[in-house]
Each structure stands twice: as C-alpha cells, then as structure tokens.
N, C-alpha and C positions, 0 to 999 in steps of 0.2 A: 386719028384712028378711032371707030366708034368703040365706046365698052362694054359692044355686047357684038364683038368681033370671032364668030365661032371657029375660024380658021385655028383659034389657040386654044388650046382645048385645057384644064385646067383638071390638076391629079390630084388624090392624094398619097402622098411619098414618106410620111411618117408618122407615126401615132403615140402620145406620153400621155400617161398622167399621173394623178396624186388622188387617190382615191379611197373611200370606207371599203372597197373589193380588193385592194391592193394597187402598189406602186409602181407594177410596170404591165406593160401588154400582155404578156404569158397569164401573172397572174389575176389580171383584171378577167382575159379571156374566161380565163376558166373558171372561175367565182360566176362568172355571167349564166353560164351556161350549166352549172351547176346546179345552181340552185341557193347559194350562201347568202344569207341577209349583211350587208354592212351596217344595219341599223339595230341597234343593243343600249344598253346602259352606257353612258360617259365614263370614259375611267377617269380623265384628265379631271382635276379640282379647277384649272383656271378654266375649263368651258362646261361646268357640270350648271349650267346655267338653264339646259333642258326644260320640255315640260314632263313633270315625272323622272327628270336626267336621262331622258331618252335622244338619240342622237344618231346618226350617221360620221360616225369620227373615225377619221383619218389615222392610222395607227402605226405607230416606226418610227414618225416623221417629226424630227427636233432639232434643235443645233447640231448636234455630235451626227446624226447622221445624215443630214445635210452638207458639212463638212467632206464626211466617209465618200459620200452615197452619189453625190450627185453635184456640189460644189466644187470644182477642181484643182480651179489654178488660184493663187494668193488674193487676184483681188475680186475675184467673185469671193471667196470666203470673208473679205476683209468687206465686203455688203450686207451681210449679215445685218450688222448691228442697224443699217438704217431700210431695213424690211421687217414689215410686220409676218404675221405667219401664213397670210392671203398671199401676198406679194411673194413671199420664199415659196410657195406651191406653186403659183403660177411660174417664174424664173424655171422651179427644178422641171417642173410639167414641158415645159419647154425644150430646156437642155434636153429632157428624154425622148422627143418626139424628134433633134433633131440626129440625136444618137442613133434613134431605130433609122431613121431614113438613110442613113451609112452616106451622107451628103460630106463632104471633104472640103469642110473649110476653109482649105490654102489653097483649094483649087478653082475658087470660085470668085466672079467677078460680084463682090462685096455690096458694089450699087445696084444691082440687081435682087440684093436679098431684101425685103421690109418684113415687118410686122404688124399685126392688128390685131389687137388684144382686147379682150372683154372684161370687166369687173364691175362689183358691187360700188357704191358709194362703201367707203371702209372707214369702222369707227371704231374710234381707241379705248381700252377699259376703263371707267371711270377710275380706277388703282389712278393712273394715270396721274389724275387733274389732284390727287389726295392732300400732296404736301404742297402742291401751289394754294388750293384752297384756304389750306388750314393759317400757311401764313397772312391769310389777310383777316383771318376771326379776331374781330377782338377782343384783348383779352376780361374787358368789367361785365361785357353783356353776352358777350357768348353768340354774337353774331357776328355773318359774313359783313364784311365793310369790301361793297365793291371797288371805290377810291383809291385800295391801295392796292387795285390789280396790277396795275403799271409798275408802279415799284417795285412791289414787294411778290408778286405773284407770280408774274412773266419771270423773276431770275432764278426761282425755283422748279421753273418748268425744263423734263429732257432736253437738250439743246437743238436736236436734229426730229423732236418728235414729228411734225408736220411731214417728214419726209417720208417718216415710216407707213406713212396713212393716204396718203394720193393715190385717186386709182386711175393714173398713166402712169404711176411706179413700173407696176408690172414691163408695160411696153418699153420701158425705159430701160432697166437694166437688163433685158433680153436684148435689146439693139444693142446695148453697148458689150455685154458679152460676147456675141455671137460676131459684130462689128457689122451690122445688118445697116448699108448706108444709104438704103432704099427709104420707099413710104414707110410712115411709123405712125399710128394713129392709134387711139385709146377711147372703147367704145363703153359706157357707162349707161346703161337700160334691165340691170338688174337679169334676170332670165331670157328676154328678149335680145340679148347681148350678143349668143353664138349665130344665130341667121344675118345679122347685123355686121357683123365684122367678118362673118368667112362671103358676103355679100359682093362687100367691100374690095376685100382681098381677091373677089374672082374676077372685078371690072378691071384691079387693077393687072393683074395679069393679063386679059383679054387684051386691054388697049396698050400690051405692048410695053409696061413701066417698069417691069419687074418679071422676073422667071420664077423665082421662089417669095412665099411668103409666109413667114411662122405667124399662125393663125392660134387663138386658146382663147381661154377664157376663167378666169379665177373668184373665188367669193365662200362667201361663209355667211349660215344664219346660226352657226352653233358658235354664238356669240351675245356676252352678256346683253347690249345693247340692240342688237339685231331680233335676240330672241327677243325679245319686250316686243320689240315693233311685230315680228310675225303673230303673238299673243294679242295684241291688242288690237289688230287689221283682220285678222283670219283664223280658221278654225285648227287647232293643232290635237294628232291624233295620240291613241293609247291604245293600249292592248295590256291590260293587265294581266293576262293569261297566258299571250307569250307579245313581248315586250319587242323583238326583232318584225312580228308581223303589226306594229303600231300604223303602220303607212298603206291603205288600200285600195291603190286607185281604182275604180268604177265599180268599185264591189260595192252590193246593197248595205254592207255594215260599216261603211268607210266614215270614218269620225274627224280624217283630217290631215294635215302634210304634218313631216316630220325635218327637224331644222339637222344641215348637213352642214359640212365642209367637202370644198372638193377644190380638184384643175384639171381641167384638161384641155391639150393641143394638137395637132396636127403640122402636119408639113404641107401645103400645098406649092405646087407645082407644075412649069408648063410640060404638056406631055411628053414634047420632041427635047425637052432639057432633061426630063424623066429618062427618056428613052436611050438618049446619049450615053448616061453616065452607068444604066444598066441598073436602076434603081427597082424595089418594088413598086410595083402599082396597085395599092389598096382596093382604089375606086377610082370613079371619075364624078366630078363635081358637075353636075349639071347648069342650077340657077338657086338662086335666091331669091326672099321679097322679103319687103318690112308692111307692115300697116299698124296704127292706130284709130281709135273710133272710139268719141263720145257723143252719146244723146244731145238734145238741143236741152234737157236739164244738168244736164252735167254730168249723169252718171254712166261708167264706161259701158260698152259692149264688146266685150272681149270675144265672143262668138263670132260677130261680121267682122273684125280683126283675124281671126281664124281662116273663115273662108277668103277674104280678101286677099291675103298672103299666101297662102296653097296655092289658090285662082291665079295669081298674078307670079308667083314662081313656075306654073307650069305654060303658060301661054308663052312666058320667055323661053322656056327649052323647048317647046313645040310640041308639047306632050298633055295627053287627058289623065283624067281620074283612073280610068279603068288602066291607063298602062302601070299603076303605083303595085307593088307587091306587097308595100305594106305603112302606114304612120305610126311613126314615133313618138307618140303623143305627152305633151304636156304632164298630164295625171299625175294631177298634185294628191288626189285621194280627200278632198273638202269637197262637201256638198254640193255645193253650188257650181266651184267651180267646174268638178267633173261634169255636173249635168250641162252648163254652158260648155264644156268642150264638144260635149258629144251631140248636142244641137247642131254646132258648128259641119260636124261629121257626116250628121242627115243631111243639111241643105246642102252641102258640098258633095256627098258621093251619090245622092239618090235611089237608085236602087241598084246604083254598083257594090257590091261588096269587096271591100276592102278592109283586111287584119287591122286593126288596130292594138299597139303594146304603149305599156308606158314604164318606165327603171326604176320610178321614185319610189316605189315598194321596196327593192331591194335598197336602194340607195339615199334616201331622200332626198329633201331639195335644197342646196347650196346659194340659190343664185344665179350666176353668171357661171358658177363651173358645172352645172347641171346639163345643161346642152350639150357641151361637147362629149361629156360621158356617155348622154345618150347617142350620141351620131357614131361614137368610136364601138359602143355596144352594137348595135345593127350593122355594121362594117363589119369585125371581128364575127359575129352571129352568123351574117349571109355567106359569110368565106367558109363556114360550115356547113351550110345548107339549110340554114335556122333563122327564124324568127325569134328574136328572145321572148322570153313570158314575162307575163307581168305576175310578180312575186307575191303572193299574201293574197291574191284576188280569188277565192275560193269559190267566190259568191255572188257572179256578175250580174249586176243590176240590169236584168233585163228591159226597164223600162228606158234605160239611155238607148236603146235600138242600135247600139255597135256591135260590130262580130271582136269581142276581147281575146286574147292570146293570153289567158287565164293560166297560172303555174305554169306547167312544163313548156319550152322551147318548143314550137311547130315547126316542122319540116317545109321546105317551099324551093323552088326553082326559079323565082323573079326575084334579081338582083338590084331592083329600082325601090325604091323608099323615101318619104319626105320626114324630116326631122321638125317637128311643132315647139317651140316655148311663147309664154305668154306674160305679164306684167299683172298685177291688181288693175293697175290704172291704165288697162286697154291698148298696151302695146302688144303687137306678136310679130315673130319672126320664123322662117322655113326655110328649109334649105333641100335639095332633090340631090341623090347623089345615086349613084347604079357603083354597084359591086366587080372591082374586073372577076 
C-alpha cells in the first residue's frame, strides 16, 4: 500500500502538554489567547542557569505532582527515578493527550497504536559527574588522574544514570505505558523534530500499519549545559524593562531567543477509527516535509530548507500557497535568524499574502517541545476563529516584508495553516494541518 494512500485520512484526536502557559488544554488555551507571557525570571535554583535567569519555565511540574497529576498506576510512578525531567514531560504530555482524546484503552487493538516521539539530544548536570570526578583527583597534586576512571570513577557513578538521559527514553516508556505494540520510533533533530515525526506518524497511518499514533515531542534549553550551547551558537535575548517581553520575534528590536522548557503531544488518528468511537476531531492532518541544505562551503541555508519543506508538504496535499490561512513560524526573535525566516516567506508566498505568527515570544524556544506547542496553539486558536498573535512584537520590522500577527489574536475564517521549525545547522520541518 503506498504512504501517501489518501483513502486514509489522518486526525487529530487529542492534544497534551507541559507547558510555561500551563499544563493542560483549557489552560494552555487561554494563556494563548490571552495574552500571558510564560517567560519571567527562573524561580527553580537548579535551572536558574538563564541568561539574566530569564526563562520560559514550566511551573507545578515535580515529583510530588507528577505522582498526584498525571503518574497513576505503581509502575509508571516507580519510572520516576530513571527519567530525567525532559522525559517526565514528555511521558506526562503524552498520558494527557491521550486522556483528552477519551480513547479507551481496553478497547483497543493494542498493535494498532505506535508512537513517534521527538526530543533534544539530553544532557545531564555536571552535579552529576562531581563525586565520580573527585574520586579520581589525586590527592599530592590536586589533579584529575584519568587512569583511575575505570576503577575508581565508574563505581561512584548513579547506577541507572544513562537511562535517565536517552532521548528514545521518551518513546519508550509511553509504549510501555500506554502498551502501544505498534511502530515506536524516536526522532532527535532538535526543533526540526515535530514535522519529522508527525511526518512519519502520517505514512504510517496512511499505508495502513497503524490506526492511532501518540505523536509529541519533548526538550529543554533551560538547562545548565544546553544554555551554554544556545550562548555560545546564538544570540540570547533581554529586556531589562520588562523581563516576560525578552523574546521578539520579527520585531525591529528583537535581541534574541529565550531558552524554554516544554512537551507537547497529540493523538493522531485514522478518521473512520476517529469517527467510530465518536471521538473529537481537532483537525485534519494534511502533509508533511523535511529538508536540509548546505552551501558547497559548508555553511547552512536554513531559508531554502524553508521553502523546500512548505513547497514539498504542500504539492503532497494538493494544495498552493494562497490556499494557507496562515504560518506558524519558526520566530526565534535573533537577528539573523528572523531575517532568513522571512526571506524564506518572500521567495515562497510572492505576492500572496499570507498571516504570518510565531509563540516563541510568549513561550520561548525548548527544542523539540517547541513545535508541537506551536501546532496545538493554531489548533486550539482557529477552533476560535483566531490567529494567535505574536507576543512582545510591538514593532514589526518592516523590512522582513511579512504581514506579522503582531500582539492581539486576528480574527480569520481559513482553517488551513502550515507549522515551520528550523535547526542552526539547516534542517527544517512543516506540517499543514486544516481546523475541523
């Protein structure tokens, strides 16, 4: 059967996440639509790692209410200890998406369900590695003696730590939760991750493998290590004045991304299994693309990965520019990057106009949990009649030539939108999805 079979039409049937707007759909919704920043000062000590301790952090969300909240039965709880705090968002993001979906998992034929899951490369605190370290110093010179990592190092290390840090953790212990005896597959592209795996997740439904597939995506840059790398690769923004508007995508005073935590998942679903069980129908999934592109010197061009991936997710649904309502863009709120987004935007819409919004203002950027935030924001938005706005952008940099969805939510009647994330290093991914 080919997998790009449209006889099967491909839903979405439930929506979770773990979020700086809050931890379930009511209150995600309406934080969105609001107007509420999820980005502030860090309260947490262990990820006040920020620049400026500015953050997009996740707020509620710990052992004890992990346990309360969203962990249920003994041995999802007794997981705990070998999931880092990426992997327990992604897991609870999950459970809640497939919660919202009111899907009845004694009624359901179990190989039929997979998952495809996104995440970050996931790195563990240096606290970590302290007291393995320390045991190999020695003690006349006061230095590391590598020689006595084996012995002495390794037996001082967590026992289970490697487990806590794989990023097919995630899709791991959601299959085994959930007893999902389908495809399982674990997609690691940083941002580019959600067009990539709900991609995936729609061939495999199409050609027939599977009826349901819990789709997410989890990651964190509000982390010791993570932040270093985003400081030292790219521009990270501020707002001394107000602190929540630090993140400005396409606005003329934008100084830069702001490092988040986040998860979020969906339920997808084939329509006529959708339709059976009497389920909501969010949306419908259209298509997907992926692309990457480097110059013949080496350095990426994330713009033609742009259009490439819009271009080639809409030629597979059969569909133009002009039929889009609106992109979901990227907008990380850095220089550069915004200006190669919105390049991207000209050579691809022409002199079509098409809304462009981006979340990272409100939310900043996570990662791999970034995208599905966005895709669930325009979902949840157009079942309004909205556009979301892009938050903090007071001051739209007219020279990027896009029509921005500046502050407040736009009102609109086209329920069709493509979802953009992007890589430093010239991956992108899209996804087209129409509003039922």
């Amino acid at each position: 059967m080919s997998s790009t079979n449209r006889n099967r039409r491909v839903v979405v049937t439930g929506i979770g996440m773990i979020s700086p707007i809050g931890n379930s759909r009511a209150d995600f919704g309406e934080a969105l639509l609001s107007g509420r920043s999820g980005i502030g000062e860090v309260e947490s000590p262990s990820r006040h790692v920020a620049f400026h301790g500015v953050g997009g952090e996740v707020k509620d969300f710990d052992e004890k209410s992990l346990k309360k909240q969203y962990f249920k039965s003994k041995d999802q709880k007794k997981s705990i200890k070998v999931m880092c705090r990426e992997v327990q968002m992604g897991a609870a993001a999950a459970l809640l998406a497939l919660e919202d979906s009111g899907l009845d998992l004694e009624a359901i034929d179990h190989s039929r369900l997979g998952v495809d899951f996104g995440a970050n490369l996931m790195f563990y605190p240096p606290v970590t590695l302290a007291e393995a370290c320390l045991s190999c110093v020695d003690e006349e010179s006061g230095k590391f003696d590598s020689n006595r990592w084996g012995a002495d190092g390794l037996k001082a290390m967590e026992p289970l730590w490697m487990l806590k840090y794989l990023p097919n953790m995630p899709a791991c212990h959601i299959g085994i939760f959930i007893d999902a005896r389908g495809p399982n597959n674990s997609i690691t592209l940083d941002e580019a991750s959600p067009g990539v795996a709900m991609t995936e997740a729609l061939n495999i439904i199409e050609r027939g493998t599977a009826e349901m597939m819990v789709v997410g995506g989890t990651g964190t840059r509000l982390h010791t290590m993570r932040t270093l790398h985003s400081r030292l690769w790219d521009e990270l923004g501020y707002d001394a004045d107000d602190v929540s508007a630090s993140c400005k995508p396409f606005d003329k005073n934008r100084s830069g991304q702001v490092v988040a935590e986040s998860s979020g998942s969906l339920l997808l679903e084939e329509e006529e299994h959708a339709k059976a069980r009497g389920a909501t129908i969010y949306a419908r999934l259209h298509s997907g693309a992926s692309s990457c592109v480097a110059r013949a010197d080496g350095t990426t061009d994330q713009a033609q990965a742009v259009v490439n991936t819009i271009s080639a997710g809409l030629k597979r649904a059969g569909l133009s520019v002009a039929d889009l309502g609106h992109i979901n863009a990227h907008g990380l709120g850095t220089t550069i990057g915004d200006a190669e987004e919105a390049k991207a935007y000209r050579t691809l819409l022409q002199d079509v106009n098409v809304p462009i919004t981006s979340l990272k203002g409100q939310l900043g950027n996570s990662g791999a949990g970034s995208g599905f935030l966005e895709i669930a924001g325009s979902i949840l938005a157009l079942r309004e009649g909205k556009i979301p706005g892009t938050l903090h952008s007071s001051s739209p940099d007219e020279s990027l030539g896009i029509d921005l969805v500046a502050g407040q939510a736009r009102t609109t009647d086209n329920k069709l939108f493509a979802s953009v994330n992007f890589t430093m290093i010239g991956q992108a991914s899209s996804v087209i999805l129409e509003v039922a």
